[in-house]
C-alpha positions as CSV (number, residue, x, y, z in Angstrom):
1,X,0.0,0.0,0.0
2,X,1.1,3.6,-1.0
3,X,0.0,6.6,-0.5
4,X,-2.0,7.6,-4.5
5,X,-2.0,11.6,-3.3
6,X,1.9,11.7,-2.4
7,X,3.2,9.9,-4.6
8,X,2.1,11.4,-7.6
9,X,2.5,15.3,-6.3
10,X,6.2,14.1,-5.4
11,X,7.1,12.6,-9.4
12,X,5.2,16.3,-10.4
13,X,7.7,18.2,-8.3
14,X,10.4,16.0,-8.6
15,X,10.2,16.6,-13.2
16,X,9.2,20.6,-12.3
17,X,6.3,20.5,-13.4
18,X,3.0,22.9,-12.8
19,X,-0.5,22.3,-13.2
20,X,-1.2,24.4,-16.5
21,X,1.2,22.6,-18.1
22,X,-0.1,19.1,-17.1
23,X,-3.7,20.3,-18.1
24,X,-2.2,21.1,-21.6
25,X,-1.6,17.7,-22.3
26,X,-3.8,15.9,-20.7
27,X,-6.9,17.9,-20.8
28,X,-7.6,17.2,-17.2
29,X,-8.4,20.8,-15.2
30,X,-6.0,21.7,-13.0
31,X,-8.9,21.7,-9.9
32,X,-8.9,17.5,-10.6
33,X,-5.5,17.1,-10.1
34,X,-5.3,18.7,-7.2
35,X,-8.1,16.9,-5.9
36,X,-6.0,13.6,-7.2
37,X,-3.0,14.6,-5.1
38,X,-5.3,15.7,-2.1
39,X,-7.3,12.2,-2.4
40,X,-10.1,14.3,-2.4
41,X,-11.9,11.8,-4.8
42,X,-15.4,13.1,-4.2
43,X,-14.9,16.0,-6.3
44,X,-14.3,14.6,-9.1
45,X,-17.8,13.4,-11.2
46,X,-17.6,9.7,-10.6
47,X,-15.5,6.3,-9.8
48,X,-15.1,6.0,-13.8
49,X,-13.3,9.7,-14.2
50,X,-11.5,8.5,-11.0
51,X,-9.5,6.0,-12.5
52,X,-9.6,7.2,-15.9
53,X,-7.6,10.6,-14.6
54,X,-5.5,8.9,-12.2
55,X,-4.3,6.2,-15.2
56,X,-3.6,9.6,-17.3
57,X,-2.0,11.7,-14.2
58,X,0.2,8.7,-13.7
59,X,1.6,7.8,-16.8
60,X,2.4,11.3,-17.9
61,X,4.6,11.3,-15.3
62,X,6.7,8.5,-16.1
63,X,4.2,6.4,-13.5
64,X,2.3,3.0,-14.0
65,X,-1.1,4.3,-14.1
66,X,-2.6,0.5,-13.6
67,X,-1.1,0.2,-10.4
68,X,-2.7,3.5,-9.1
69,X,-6.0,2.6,-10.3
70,X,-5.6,-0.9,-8.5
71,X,-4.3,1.3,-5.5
72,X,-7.7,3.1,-5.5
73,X,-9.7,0.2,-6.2
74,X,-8.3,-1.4,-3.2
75,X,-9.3,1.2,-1.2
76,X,-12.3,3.1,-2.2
77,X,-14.3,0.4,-4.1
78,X,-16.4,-1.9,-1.9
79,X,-18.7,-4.8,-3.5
80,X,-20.7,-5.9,-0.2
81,X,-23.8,-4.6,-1.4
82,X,-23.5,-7.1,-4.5
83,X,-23.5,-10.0,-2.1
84,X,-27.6,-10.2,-1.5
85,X,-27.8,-10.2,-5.3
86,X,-25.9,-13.2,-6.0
87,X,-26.9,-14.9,-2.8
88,X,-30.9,-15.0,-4.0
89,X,-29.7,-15.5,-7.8
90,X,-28.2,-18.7,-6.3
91,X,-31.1,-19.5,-4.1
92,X,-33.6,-19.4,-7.5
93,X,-31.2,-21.2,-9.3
94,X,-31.3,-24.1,-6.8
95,X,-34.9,-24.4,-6.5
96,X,-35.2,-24.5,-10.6
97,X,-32.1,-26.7,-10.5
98,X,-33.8,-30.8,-11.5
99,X,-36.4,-28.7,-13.9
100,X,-34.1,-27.4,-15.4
101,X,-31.3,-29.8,-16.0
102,X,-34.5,-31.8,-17.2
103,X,-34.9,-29.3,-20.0
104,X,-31.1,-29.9,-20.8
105,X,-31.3,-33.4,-20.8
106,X,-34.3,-33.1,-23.6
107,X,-32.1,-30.7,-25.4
108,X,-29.0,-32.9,-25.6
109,X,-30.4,-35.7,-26.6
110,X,-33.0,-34.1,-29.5
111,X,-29.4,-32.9,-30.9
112,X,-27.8,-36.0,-30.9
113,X,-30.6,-37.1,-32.9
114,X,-30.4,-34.7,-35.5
115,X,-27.0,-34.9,-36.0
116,X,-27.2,-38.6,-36.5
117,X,-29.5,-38.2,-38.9
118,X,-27.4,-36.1,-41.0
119,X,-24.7,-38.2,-40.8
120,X,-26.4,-40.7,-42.3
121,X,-27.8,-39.5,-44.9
122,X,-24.6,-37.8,-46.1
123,X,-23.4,-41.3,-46.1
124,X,-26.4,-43.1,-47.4
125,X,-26.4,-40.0,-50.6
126,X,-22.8,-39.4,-50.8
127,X,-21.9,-42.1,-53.2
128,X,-24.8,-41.1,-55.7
129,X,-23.2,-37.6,-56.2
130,X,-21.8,-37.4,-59.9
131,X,-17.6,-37.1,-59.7
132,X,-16.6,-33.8,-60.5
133,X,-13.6,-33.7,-62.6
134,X,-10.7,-32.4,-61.3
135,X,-9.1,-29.2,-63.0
136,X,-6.2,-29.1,-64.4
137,X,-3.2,-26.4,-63.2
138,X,-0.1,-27.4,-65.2
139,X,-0.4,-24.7,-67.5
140,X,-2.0,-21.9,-65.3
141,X,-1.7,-21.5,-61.1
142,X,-5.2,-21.2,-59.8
143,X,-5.9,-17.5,-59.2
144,X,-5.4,-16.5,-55.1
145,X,-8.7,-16.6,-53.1
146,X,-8.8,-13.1,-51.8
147,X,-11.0,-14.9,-48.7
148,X,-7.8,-16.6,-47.5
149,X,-5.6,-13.8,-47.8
150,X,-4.3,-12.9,-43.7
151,X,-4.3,-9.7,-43.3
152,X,-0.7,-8.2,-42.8
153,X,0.3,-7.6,-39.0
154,X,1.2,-4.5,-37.5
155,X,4.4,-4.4,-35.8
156,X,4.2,-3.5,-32.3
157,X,4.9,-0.3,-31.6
158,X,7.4,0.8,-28.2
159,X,5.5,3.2,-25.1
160,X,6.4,6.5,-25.5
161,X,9.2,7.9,-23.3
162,X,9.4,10.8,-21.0
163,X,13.5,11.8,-20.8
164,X,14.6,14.0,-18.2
165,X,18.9,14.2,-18.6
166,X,20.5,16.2,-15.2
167,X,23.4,16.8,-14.4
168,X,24.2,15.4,-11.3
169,X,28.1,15.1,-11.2
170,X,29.3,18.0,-13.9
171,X,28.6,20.0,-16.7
172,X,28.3,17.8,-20.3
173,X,27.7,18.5,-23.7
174,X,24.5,16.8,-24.9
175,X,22.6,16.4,-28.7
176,X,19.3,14.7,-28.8
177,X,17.6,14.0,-31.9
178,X,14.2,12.6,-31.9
179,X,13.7,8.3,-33.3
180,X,17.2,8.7,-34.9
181,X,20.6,10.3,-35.7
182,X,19.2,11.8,-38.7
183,X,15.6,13.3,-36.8
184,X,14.3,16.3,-35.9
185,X,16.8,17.8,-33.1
186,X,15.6,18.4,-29.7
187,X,18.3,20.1,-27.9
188,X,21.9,20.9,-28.4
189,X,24.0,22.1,-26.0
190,X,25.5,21.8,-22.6
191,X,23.8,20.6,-19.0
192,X,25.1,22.4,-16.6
193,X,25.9,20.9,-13.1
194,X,22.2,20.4,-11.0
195,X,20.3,21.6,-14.1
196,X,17.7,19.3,-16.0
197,X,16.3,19.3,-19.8
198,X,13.6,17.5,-20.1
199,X,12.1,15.8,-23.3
200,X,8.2,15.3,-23.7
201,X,7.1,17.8,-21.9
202,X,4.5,18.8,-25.7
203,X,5.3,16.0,-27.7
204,X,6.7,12.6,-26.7
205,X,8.8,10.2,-28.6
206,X,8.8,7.1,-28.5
207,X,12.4,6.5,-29.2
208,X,15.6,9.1,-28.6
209,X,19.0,9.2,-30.2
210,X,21.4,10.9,-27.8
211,X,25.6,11.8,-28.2
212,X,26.5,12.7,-24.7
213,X,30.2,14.4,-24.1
214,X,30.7,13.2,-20.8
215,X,28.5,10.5,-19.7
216,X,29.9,10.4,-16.5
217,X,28.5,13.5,-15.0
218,X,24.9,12.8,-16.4
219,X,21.9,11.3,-14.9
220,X,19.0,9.7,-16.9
221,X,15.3,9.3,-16.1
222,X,13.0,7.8,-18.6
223,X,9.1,7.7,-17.9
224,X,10.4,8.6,-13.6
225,X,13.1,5.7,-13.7
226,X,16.8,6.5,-13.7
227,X,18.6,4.5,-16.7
228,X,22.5,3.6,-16.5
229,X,24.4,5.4,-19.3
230,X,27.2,3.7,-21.0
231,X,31.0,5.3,-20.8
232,X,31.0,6.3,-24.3
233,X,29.3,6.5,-27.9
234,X,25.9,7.9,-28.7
235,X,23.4,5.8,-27.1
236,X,19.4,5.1,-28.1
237,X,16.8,5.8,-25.7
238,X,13.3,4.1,-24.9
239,X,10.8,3.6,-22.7
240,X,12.0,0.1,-21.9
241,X,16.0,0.4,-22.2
242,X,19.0,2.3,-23.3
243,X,21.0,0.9,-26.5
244,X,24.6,1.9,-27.7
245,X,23.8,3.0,-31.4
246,X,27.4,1.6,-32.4
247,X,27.9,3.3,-36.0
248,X,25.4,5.8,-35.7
249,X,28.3,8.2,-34.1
């Protein structure tokens, strides 16, 4: 158990972020999310916009918004009152149970009939049913039945990434381009020593390609979790892991 309100005004401050800027992107008025932080949940319209803006709160901010919603599930939603429902919806069903296991029994068996009866006389007029010759394809394929064609799959795609690069130990030069060395550029320049740049703040990537002078005096967060750099070479970033990009230097 965790606290939902904390926790998510702590990753807010923690990335420097404000309310109008949150409402921005995810249309949620800035009176809701401080309601979200306050657990004040009766503000808000209903348990459905409950969980629906805490999933959205949460994984703006680098957060798993399933695992807030199961938070507040836990310990706002109660089910008791369905209990007298299901216990007299298992009482009728016990008093109808031999009537109706009757009616199945009648069921079953008139089906087992029919299907017997089909069998047979596919068997018994089977054998009277003129052979159809059997074309030939030696010249010509047959042409493709469109019905059978699968349709093509689409390749997963990765979770978008929140970036936030600080520098914790030093000043370093940094270049971020977004997807790849050759894609729109993001920032160029140098973090200075306790300063952060953060990436996805209006639009987020779902994949970063960063050349980092010194690695060494850099920290990296992606989506609120910090990410080991390697010692050197440029480096792809994603929601899920941080690659070298070998050549791509």
């Amino acid at each position: 158990m965790f606290e939902i309100g904390n926790s998510l005004r702590e990753a807010r401050l923690r990335q420097g972020l404000d309310f109008p800027e949150i409402e921005q992107a995810t249309k949620i008025r800035p009176k809701y999310l401080r309601a979200l932080e306050d657990e004040q949940f009766d503000i808000l319209p209903g348990q459905t916009y409950v969980k629906g803006f805490l999933r959205t709160y949460a994984e703006y901010l680098g957060l798993d918004g399933q695992l807030y919603v199961d938070e507040y599930n836990s310990r706002y939603i109660h089910v008791d009152e369905e209990t007298p429902l299901r216990a007299r919806s298992t009482s009728s069903l016990g008093r109808a149970g031999p009537r109706f296991e009757s009616s199945v029994v009648l069921v079953a068996l008139a089906a087992i009939a029919i299907v017997t009866l089909l069998v047979f006389a596919a068997w018994r007029f089977g054998s009277n049913t003129p052979k159809t010759a059997i074309p030939d394809y030696s010249s010509e394929p047959p042409a493709a039945n469109p019905k059978r064609t699968q349709p093509p799959t689409r390749p997963s795609r990765l979770p978008r990434a929140r970036m936030m690069l600080t520098g914790a130990l030093g000043d370093s030069w940094v270049e971020v381009h977004a997807s790849q060395p050759a894609g729109k550029l993001l920032f160029q320049g140098t973090v200075g020593a306790n300063k952060s740049v953060v990436f996805g703040t209006e639009r987020v990537y779902r994949r970063y390609f960063v050349r980092i002078g010194r690695p060494g005096n850099l920290r990296l967060t992606v989506n609120g979790r910090v990410r080991e750099l390697p010692a050197n070479g440029p480096v792809f970033v994603t929601a899920r892991r941080v690659t070298p990009a070998g050549n791509a230097a």
